[in-house]
Each structure stands twice: as C-alpha cells, then as structure tokens.
Backbone as CSV, one residue per row, in Angstrom:
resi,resn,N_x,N_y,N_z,CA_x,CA_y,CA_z,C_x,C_y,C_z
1,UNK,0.825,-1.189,0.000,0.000,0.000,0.000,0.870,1.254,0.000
2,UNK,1.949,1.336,0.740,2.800,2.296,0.679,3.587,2.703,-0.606
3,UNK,3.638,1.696,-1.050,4.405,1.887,-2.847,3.444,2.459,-3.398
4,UNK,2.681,2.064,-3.575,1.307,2.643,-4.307,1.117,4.378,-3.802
5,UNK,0.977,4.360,-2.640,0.818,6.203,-2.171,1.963,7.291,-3.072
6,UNK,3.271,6.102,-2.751,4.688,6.726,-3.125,4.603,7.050,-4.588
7,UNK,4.083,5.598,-5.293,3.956,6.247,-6.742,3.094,7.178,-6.833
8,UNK,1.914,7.089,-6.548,0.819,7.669,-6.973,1.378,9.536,-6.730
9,UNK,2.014,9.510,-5.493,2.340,10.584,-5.210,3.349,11.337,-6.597
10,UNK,4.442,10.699,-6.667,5.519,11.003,-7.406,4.976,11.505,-9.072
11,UNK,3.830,10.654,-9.328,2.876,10.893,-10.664,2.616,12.288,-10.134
12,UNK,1.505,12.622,-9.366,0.838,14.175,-9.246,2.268,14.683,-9.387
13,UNK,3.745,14.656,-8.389,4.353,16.065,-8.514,4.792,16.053,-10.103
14,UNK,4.807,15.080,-10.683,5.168,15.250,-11.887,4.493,16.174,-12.671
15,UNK,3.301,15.289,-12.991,1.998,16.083,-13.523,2.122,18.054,-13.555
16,UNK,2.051,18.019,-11.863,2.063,19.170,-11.764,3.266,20.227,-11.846
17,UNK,4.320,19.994,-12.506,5.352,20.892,-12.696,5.660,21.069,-14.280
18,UNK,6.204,22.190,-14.344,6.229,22.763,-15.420,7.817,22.450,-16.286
19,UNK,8.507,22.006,-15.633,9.634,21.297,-15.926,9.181,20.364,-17.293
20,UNK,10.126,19.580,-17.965,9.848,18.836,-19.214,9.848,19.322,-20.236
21,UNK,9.734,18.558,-21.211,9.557,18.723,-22.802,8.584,18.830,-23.114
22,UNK,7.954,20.107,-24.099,6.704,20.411,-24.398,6.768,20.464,-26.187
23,UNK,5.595,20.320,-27.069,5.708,20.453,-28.521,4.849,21.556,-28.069
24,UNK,5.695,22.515,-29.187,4.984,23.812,-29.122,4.122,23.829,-30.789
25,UNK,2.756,24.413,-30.636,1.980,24.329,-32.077,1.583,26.362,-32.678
26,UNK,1.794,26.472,-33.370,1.940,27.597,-34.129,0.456,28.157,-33.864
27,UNK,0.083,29.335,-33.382,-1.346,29.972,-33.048,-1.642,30.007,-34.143
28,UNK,-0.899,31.048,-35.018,-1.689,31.170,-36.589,-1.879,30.066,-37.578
29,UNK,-0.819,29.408,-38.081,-1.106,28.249,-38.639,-1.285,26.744,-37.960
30,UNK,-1.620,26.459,-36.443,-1.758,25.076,-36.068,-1.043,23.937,-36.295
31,UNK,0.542,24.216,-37.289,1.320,23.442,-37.390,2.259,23.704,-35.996
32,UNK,2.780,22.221,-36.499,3.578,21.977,-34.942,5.409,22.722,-35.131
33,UNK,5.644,23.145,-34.402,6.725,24.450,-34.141,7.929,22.924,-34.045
34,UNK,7.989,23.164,-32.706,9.324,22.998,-31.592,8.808,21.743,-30.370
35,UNK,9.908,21.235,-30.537,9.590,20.556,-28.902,10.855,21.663,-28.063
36,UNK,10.619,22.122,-26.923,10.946,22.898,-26.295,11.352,21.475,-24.782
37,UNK,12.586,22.305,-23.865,12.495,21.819,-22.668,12.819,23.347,-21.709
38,UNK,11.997,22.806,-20.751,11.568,23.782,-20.015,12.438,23.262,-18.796
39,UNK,13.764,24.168,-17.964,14.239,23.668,-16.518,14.055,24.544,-15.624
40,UNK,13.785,24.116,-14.565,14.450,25.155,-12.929,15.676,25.629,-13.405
41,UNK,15.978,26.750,-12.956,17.747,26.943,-12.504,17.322,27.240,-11.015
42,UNK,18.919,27.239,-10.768,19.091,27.314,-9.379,18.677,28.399,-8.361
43,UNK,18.227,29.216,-9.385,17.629,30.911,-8.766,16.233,30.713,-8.633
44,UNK,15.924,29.577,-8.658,14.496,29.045,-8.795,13.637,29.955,-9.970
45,UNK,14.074,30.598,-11.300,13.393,30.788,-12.388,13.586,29.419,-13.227
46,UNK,12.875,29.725,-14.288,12.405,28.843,-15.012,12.920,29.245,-16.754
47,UNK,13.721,28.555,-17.553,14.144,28.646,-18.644,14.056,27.930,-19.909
48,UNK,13.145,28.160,-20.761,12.861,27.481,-22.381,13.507,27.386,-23.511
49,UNK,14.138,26.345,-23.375,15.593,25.857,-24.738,14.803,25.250,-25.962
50,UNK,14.750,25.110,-27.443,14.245,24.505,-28.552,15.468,23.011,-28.097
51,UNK,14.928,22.514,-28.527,16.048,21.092,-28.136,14.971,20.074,-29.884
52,UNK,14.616,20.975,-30.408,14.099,19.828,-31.654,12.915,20.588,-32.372
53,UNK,13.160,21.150,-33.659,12.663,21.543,-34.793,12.053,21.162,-35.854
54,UNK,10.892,20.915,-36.065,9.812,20.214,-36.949,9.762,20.691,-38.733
55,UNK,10.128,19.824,-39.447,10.041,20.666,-40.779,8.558,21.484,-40.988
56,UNK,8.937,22.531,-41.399,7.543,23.103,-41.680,7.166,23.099,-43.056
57,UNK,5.929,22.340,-43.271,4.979,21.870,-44.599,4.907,23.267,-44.965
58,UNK,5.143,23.256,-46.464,4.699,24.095,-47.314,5.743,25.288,-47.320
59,UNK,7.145,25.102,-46.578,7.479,26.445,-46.482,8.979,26.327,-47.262
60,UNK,9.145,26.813,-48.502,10.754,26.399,-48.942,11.777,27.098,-48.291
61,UNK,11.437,28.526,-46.925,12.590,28.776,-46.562,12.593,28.863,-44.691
62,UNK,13.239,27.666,-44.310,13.210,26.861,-43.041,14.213,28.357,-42.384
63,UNK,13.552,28.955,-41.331,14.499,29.800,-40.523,15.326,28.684,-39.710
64,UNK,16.475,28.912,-39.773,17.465,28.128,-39.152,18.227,28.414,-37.765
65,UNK,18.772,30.235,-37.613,19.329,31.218,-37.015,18.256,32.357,-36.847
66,UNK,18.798,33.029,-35.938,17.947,34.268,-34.635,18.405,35.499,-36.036
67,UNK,18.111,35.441,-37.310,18.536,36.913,-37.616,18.065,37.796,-37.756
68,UNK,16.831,38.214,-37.286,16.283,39.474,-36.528,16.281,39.514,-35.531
69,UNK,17.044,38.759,-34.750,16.771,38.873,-32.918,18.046,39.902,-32.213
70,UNK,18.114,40.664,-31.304,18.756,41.600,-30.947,20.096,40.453,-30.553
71,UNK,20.863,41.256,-30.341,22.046,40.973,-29.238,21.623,40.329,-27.868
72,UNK,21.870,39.131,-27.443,23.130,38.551,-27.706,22.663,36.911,-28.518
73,UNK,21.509,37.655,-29.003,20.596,36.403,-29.899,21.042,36.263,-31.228
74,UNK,21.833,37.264,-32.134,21.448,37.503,-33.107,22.521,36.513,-34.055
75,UNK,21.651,35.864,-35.069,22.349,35.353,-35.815,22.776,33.826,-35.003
76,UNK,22.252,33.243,-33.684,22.081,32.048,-33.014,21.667,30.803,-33.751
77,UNK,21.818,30.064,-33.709,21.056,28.649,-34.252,19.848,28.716,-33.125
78,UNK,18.434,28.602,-34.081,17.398,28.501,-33.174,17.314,27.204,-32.051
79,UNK,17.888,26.164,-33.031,18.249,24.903,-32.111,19.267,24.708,-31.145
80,UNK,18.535,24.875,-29.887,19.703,25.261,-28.923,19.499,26.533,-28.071
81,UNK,18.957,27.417,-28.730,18.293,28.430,-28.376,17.842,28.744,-27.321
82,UNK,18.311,29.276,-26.465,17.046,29.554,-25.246,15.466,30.924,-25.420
83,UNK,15.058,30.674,-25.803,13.842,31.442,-25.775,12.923,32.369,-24.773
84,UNK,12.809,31.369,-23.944,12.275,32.216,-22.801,13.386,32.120,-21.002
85,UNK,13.016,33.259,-20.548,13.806,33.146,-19.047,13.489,33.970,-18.035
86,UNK,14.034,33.940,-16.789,12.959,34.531,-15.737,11.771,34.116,-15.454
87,UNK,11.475,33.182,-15.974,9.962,32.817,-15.476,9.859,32.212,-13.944
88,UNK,8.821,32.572,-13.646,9.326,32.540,-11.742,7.502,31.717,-11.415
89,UNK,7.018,31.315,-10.533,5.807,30.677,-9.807,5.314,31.772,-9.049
90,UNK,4.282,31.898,-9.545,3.473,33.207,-8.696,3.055,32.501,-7.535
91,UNK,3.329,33.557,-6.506,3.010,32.553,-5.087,2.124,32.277,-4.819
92,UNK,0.431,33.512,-5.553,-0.248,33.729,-4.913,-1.432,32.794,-5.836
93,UNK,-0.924,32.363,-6.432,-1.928,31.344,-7.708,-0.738,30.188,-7.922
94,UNK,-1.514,28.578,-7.520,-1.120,27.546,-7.928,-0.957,27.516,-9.664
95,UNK,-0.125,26.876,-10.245,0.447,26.508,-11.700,0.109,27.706,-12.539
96,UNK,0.829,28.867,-11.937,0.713,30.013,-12.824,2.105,30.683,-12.720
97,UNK,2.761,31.143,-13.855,3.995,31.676,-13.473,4.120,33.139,-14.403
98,UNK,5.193,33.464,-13.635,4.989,35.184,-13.957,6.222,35.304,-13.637
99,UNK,5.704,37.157,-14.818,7.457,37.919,-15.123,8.747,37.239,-16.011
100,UNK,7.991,36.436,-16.945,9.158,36.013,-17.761,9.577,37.086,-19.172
101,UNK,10.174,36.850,-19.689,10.597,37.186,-20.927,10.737,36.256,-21.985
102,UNK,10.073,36.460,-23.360,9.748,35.556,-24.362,10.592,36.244,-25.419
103,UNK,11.682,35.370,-26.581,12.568,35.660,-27.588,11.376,35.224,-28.787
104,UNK,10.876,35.978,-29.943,9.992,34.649,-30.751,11.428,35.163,-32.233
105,UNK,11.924,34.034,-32.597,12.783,34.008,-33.226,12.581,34.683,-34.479
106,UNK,11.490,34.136,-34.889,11.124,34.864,-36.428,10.826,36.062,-36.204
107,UNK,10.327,36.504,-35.844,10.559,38.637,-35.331,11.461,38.728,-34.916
108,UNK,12.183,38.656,-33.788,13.505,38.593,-32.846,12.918,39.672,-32.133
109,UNK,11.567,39.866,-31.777,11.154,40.782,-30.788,10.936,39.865,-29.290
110,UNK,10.826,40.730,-29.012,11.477,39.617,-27.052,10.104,41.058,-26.371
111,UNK,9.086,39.788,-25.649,8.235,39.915,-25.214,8.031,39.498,-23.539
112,UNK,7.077,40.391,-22.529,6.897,39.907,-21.403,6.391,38.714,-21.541
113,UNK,6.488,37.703,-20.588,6.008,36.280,-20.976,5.337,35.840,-19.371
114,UNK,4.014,34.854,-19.172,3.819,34.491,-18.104,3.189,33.016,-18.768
115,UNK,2.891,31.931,-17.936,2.354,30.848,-18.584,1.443,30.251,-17.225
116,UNK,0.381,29.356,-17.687,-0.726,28.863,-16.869,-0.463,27.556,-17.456
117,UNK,-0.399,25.955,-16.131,-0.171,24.976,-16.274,-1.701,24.398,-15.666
118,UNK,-1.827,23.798,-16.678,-3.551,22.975,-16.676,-3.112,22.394,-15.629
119,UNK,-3.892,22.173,-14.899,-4.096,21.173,-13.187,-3.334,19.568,-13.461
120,UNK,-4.083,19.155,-14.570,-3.507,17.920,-14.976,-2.235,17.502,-15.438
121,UNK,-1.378,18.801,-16.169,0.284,18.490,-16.266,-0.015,18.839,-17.511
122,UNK,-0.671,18.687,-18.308,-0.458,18.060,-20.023,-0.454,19.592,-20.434
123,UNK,-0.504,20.401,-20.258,-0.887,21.275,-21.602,-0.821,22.796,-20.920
124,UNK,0.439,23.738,-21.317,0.890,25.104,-20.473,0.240,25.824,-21.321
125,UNK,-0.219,27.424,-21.085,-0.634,28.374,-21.674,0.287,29.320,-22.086
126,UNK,1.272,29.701,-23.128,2.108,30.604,-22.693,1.975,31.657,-23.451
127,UNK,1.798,33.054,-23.103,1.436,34.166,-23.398,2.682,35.232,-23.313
128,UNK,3.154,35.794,-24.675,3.808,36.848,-24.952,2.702,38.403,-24.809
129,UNK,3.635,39.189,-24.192,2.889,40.532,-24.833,3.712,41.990,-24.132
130,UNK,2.786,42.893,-24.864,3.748,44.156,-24.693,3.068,44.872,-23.288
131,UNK,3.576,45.230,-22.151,2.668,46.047,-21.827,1.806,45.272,-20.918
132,UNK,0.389,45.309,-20.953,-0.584,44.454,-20.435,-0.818,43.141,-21.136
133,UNK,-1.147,42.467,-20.245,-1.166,40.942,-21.011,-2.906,40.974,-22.080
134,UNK,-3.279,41.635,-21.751,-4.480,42.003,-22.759,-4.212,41.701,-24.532
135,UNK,-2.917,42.975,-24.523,-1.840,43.067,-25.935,-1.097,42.017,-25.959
136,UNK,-1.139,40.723,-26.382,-0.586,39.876,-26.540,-1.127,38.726,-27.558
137,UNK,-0.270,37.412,-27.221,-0.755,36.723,-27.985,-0.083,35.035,-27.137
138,UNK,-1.093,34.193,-27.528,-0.837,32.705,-26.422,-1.042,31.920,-27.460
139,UNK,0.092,30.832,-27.071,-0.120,29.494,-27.406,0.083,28.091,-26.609
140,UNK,-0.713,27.520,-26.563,-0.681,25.806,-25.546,0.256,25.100,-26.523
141,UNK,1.215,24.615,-25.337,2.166,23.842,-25.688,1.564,22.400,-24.774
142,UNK,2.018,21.203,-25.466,1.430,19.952,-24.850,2.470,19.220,-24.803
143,UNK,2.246,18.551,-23.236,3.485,17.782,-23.080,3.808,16.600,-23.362
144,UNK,5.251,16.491,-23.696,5.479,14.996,-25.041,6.660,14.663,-23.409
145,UNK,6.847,13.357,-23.966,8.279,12.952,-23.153,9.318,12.448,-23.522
146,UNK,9.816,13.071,-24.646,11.553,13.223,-25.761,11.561,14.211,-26.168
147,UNK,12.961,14.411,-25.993,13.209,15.755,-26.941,12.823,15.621,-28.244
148,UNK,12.652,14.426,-29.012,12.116,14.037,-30.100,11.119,13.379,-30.638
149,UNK,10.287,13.989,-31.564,8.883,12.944,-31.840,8.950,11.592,-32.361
C-alpha cells in the first residue's frame, strides 16, 4: 500500500510541474513548431531551450538562425536556443507563473512572458505581450516525453 501512495504521489508532482519537454503548435497556422524543454535553474526561475525543430509543410525557406533577434541572440542557431527566461511561480496562484521574458525568433522581438499549467500536467498556456497581457498573444504547448517525436 505504501508503494502505491509513493507512486501515486511522485505521478501528481510530476503532472504538476512545469519542468519537461513540451511540442509547441503555431497559433496562426496550427502546425507543430518545436519541442521545447523547459528547466528550474538554481535561482528558482524557469528557462525554455528549442532542443528539436519540426520541418515546416509548405514552407521552402526553413528559418534556421535568430537573424532578426537583438544581441546577444542575433544570428544564433534557433536549435539550442534559449527562448524564454525569468519565469518565476506566482506565489499567490497555484500553476501560474509570472514575469518572464519571451525571444519569438522569427521577429527577434522579445516579449513579457507568463504561462498557466492545466491542473492535470499536459498542456501550459504561454502568453507573450507588450505592456498588459491584454496586448498579446498565447499558445498551448502539450506535453510529449523526448526531446524528439
């Protein structure tokens, strides 16, 4: 009975953290982006690396490198990339995190970023924007478990 609590337990903290590999899917076109991994650092923020790049249907010119992205992005291999950082756990709301900063490669405009983790584990909300989160724009990333599909 005790193994059972232990697992059962170890499943929820899983579930519930924002840590892991996520496939990220494109708001405007619904094709699938990136598998992304998401870690703690030791400052207890939270940081989003591309770790695996999906050919994109229909498109003959595959962005490869950050070359509209400012300094110290610019001209980066997107693969490998860190994208987002600072993202921190709002204390005052369970699976919601706040005050990050978002890189979106193909603009190379770098946006406030916060994200909302569904109760169940599977599926983050993550929202760029300027200003108020009103002005922005979100996409659900769903969680896979490889850096590769």
């Amino acid at each position: 009975m005790l193994g059972l609590v232990v697992g059962f337990s170890s499943v929820v903290s899983y579930a519930a953290s924002l840590e892991g590999f996520w496939r990220t899917i494109d708001d405007k076109t619904g094709q699938q982006v990136s598998i992304v991994e998401i870690k703690k650092k030791a400052d207890n923020t939270y940081g989003v690396k591309v770790v695996y790049r999906y050919p994109q249907l229909g498109s003959t010119q595959v962005l490869t490198n950050c070359v509209k992205c400012p300094e110290p992005f610019k001209n980066k291999p997107i693969l490998g990339l860190e994208i987002a950082w600072n993202i921190k756990e709002n204390p005052n709301k369970p699976n919601e995190f706040i005050d990050g900063r978002i890189l979106e490669p193909k603009t190379g405009n770098i946006y406030k970023g916060k994200a909302t983790l569904e109760a169940n584990g599977k599926r983050v909300r993550m929202r760029g924007y300027i200003g108020v989160s009103l002005l922005g724009r979100s996409q659900v990333w769903i969680r896979t478990h490889s850096a590769t599909p």
